[in-house]
N, C-alpha and C positions, 0 to 999 in steps of 0.2 A: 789340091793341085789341079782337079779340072774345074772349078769354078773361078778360079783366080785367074787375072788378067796379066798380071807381074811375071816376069821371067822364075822361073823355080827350078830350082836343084836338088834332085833328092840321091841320096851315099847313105850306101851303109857301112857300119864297120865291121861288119860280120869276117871279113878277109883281108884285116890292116892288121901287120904286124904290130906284137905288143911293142907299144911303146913310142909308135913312130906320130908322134903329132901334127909335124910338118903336114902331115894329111890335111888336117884340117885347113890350112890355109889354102891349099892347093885348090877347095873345092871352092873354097870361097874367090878365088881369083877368077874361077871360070865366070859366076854369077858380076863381075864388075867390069868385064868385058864389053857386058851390055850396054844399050846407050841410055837406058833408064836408071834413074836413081834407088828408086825402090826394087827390090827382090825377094824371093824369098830362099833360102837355104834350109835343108832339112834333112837331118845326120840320123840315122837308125842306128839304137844299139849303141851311141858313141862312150859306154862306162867301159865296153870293153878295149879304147883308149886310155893308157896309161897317162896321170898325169890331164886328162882332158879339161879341165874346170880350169887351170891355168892357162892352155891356148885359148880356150871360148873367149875369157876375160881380156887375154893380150889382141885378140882380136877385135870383137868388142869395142875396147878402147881405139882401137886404132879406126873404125870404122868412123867413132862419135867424133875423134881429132878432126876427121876428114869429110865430117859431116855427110856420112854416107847413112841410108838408110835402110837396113838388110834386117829381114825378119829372120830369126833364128827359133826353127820348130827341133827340141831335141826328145822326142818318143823315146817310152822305156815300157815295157811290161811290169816292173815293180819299183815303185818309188824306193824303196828300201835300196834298189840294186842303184840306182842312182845317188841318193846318197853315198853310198858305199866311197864312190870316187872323188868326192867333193873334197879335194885338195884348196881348193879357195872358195869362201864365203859366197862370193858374186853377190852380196850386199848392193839392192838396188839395179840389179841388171836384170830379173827374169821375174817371171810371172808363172806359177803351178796351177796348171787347168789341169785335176780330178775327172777323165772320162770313167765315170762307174760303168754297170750291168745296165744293160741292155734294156729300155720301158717296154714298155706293152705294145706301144704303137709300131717302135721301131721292128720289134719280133712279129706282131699281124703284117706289117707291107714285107716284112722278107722273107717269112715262116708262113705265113696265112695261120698264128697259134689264133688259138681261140682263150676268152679269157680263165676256163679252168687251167686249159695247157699253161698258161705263164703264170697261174699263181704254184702249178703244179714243178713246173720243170724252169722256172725260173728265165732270166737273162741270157743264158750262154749259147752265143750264136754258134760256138763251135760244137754244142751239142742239139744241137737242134735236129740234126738229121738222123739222132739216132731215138730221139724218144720211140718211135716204134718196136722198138726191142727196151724195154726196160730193164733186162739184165745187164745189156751191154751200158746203155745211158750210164745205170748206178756206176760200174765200172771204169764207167771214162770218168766222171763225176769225183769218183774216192779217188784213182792212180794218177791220172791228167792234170787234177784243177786242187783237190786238197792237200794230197799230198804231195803234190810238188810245190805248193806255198805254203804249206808248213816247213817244210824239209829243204827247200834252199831258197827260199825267199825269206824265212827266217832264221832257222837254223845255223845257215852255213855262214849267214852275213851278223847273225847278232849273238853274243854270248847269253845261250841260254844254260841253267845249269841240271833242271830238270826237263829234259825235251818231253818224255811220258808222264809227268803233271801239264805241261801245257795242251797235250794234245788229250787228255781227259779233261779239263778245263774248256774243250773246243766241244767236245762232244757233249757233254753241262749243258754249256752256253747253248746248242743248237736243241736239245730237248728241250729246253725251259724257255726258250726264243718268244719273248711277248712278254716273261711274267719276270718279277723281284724276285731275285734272289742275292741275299748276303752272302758273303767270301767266307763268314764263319761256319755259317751252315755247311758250306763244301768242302773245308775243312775236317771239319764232324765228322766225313764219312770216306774221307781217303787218308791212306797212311803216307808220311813219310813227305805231306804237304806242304812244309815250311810255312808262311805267314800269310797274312793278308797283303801286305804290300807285294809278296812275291806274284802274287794271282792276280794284284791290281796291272804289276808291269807286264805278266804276259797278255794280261786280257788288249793293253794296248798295243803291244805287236799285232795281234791278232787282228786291231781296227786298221792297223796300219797297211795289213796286208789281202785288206777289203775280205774279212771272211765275218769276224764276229766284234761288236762293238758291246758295250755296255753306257747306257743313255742314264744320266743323273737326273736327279729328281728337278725340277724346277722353282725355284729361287731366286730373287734379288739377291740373295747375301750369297756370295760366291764358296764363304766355309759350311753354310751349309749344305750346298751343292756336291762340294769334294767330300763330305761327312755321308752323304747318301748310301743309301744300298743300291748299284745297281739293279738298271733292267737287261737283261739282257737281249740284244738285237741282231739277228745273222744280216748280212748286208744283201744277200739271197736268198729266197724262198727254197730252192734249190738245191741249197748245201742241208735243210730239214730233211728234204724227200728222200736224197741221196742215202742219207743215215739212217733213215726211219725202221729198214727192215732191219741192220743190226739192234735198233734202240729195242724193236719187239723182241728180236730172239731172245733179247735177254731177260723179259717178264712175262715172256710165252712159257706153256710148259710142253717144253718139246717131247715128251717119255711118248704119246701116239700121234706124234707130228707135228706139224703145225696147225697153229690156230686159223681158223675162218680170214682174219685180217691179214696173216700173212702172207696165203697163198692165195691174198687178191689179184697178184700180181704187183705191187708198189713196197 
């Protein structure tokens, strides 16, 4: 918004009644106002518009009739939560730009990290200020950023049928982060596991919801590829750290304390 030249409109829907769409137009009338052709328009939040994927669209069309040129930026914190409202296709209207985690560079000019600190504490600018206290960090870490993309970033919007296999499946995933591991193997050692295909679909909610992916092996023949054992890959270094000290408690032998590693502080 501050480097663009074009007139810009930014609304959130944070406090539009459910359901009321006509919003959307409203905002878009102020940007044609202008004596420029091009704009830009940019809606925060707008899944919590009822119905919204069908005004973007009547919009949209109407704009293209009119040969009007209006950029349309619609931000959401979870792809998932945008889907969610996707009452029409928009087949051919938009473009999905993926801002992931946070690089190195961009955390050194706003954090001054150093390069342990972001292989240590990862992307998340909204935890940055707290690595100085690392009990706090892990804490905002596990209640702020994991479990709230597990628990309503996936949860609430997608049927899952075992939510405590998937959320042991997250924890798997982030200990063995880097190396192969089979879905039979993990099977082997939880009860009550159901199949491979069940751990293949959470594992991709899981990518879906920027936390843990699994990377196939590489191949030209693409049955190979789906035949793979995954690798498994957190999409942050961050979400390792976070867990690291339950991951010990549980192969420490706590009977005279903790172990040297875990009251390094991390």
């Amino acid at each position: 918004m501050e480097s663009t030249n074009l007139p810009v409109h930014f609304a959130s829907a944070d406090l539009v009644s459910t359901g009321q769409s006509g919003w959307i137009e409203a905002a878009r009338i102020k940007l044609h106002q202008s004596e420029q052709n091009d704009a830009v328009l940019i809606i925060d939040e707008i899944r919590k518009i009822g119905n919204w994927s069908e005004a973007v669209k009547k919009e949209w069309d109407s704009d293209t009739a009119k040969q009007k040129s209006l950029k349309v930026i619609l931000p959401g914190s979870s792809r998932l939560l945008l889907q969610q409202g996707l009452t029409e296709s928009l087949a051919g209207r938009f473009e999905s730009i993926c801002i992931g985690h946070w690089s190195y560079r961009e955390m050194k000019e706003a954090f001054d990290y150093t390069p342990d600190q972001h292989v240590w504490f990862g992307g998340y600018p909204g935890a940055a200020s707290l690595i100085h206290d690392k009990s706090r960090w892990r804490r905002y870490m596990t209640d702020a950023l994991i479990e709230t993309s597990i628990s309503k970033d996936i949860l609430m919007l997608t049927r899952v049928d075992k939510p405590a296999l998937m959320k042991r499946l997250f924890e798997i995933g982030c200990s063995y982060s880097g190396r192969i591991l089979s879905f039979t193997k993990i099977l082997s050692q939880l009860q009550d596991a159901g199949n491979t295909t069940t751990l293949a679909h959470y594992l991709r909610l899981l990518d879906t919801a920027g936390l843990l992916c699994g990377l196939e092996r590489y191949s030209p023949e693409l049955v190979r590829r789906r035949a793979s054992i995954p690798k498994f890959q957190v999409h942050n270094t961050a979400l390792i750290s976070a867990q690291l000290h339950f991951i010990l408690l549980r192969i420490c032998n706590l009977s005279n304390g903790l172990c040297t590693i875990c009251s390094s502080g991390f």
